[in-house]
Every structure is written in C-alpha cells, then in structure tokens.
C-alpha positions in Angstrom: 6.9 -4.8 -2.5 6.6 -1.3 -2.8 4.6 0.3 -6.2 3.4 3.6 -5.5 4.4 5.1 -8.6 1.6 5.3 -11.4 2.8 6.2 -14.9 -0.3 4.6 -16.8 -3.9 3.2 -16.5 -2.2 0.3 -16.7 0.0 0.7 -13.6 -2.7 1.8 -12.1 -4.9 -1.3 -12.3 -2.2 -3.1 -11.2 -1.7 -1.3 -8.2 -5.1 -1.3 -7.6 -5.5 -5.0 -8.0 -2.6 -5.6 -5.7 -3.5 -3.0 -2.9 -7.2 -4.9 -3.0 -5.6 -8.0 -2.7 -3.7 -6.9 0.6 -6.3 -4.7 2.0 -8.5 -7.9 2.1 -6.0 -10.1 3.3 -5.8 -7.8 7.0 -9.6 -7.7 6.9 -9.6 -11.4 7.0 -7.6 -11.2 10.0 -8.6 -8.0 11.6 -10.6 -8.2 14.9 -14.6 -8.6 13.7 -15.4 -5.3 15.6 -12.9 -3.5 13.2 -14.6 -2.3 9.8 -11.6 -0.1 8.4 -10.4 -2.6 6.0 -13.7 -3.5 4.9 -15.1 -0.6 4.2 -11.6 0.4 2.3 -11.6 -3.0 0.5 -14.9 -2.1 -0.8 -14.5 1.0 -1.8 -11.3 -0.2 -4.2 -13.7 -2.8 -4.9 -16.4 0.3 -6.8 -13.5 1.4 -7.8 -12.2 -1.4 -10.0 -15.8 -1.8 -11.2 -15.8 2.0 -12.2 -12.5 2.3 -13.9 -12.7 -1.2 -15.6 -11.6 -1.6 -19.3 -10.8 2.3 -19.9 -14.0 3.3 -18.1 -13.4 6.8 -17.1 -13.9 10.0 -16.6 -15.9 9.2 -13.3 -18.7 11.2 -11.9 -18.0 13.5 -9.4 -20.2 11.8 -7.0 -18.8 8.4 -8.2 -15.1 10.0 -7.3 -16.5 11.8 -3.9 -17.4 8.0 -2.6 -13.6 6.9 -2.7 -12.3 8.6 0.3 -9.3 6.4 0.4 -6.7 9.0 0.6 -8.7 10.6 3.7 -9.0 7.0 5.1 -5.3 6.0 4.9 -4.4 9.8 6.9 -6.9 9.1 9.3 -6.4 5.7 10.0 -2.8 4.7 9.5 -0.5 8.0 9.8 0.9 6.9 13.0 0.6 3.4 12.9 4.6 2.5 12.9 3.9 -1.1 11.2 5.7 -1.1 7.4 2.8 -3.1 5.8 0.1 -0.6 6.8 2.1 2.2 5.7 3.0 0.8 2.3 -1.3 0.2 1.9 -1.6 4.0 3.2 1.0 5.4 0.7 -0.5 2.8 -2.4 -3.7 4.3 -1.4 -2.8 7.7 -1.1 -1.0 7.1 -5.0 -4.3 5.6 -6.1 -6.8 8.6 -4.7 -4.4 11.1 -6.4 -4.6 9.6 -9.5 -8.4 8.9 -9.3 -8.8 12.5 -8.9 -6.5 13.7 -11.6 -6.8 11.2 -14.7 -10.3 9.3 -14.4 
C-alpha cells in the first residue's frame, strides 16, 4: 500500500510507523553481511523517539543524523523491485517533511 503523501503530524507518524514496520521486516531477512536496513530502521527508530507526542522542532544536529532521504537515493534508485521503491519514496516523503515541519 502506497502512503507517501503527508498532510499532517499525524500522517506523518503513521507513515513513519508503517515504513519502520517494513524496513525491519527486510532486515529480518536481509543477508547478515548487509547493514542497510538496519542502520535505516534505526535511524526511523530516533526518529520516532524525537518526534514523539508533538516533540518538535528538532536540533539541527538531531535532523543532520537522519540521512534517510540520501540513503534511499543511494541505495535503492535502481533497484527495479516495487517494495524497495515504495520504502525509498516513503522515506524520501518522510526526510522532506522532517526537514520542513519538525
């Protein structure tokens, strides 16, 4: 299911929440030699913690340590598979919004 759009702090959590949810579920089955989903998963993960409840704005270093956008270009632009790109597009949604509302 595709949600990229993010109206509200509300939509946002949700996409958040769901994007965490699927980025953990390919680290579970990822090859133990591949980190990319970890380190992704726990970067959403600081940045649930951070924007929890109305918690905002964020530092600027706090924001500067959720490189998800980058990560998603970097690491999924040309892979062809339709779950990855929905992830790299939710992400790409989430690090915009990070960096223009909290």
């Amino acid at each position: 299911m595709e949600r990229t759009s993010i109206a509200s702090a509300l939509d946002f959590q949700s996409l958040l929440a769901d994007t965490l949810d699927r980025v953990e579920a390919l680290d579970r089955t990822a090859p133990p030699e591949y980190h990319v989903f970890d380190n992704i998963a726990a970067k959403l993960r600081a940045l649930q913690t951070w924007s929890a409840e109305g918690k905002a704005p964020l530092s600027n270093a706090q924001k500067a340590k959720i490189d998800i956008g980058l990560i998603a270009i970097r690491e999924f632009e040309d892979n062809p598979d339709p779950k990855i790109q929905e992830i790299s597009r939710a992400l790409m949604g989430l690090s915009a919004y990070m960096r223009t509302h909290l």
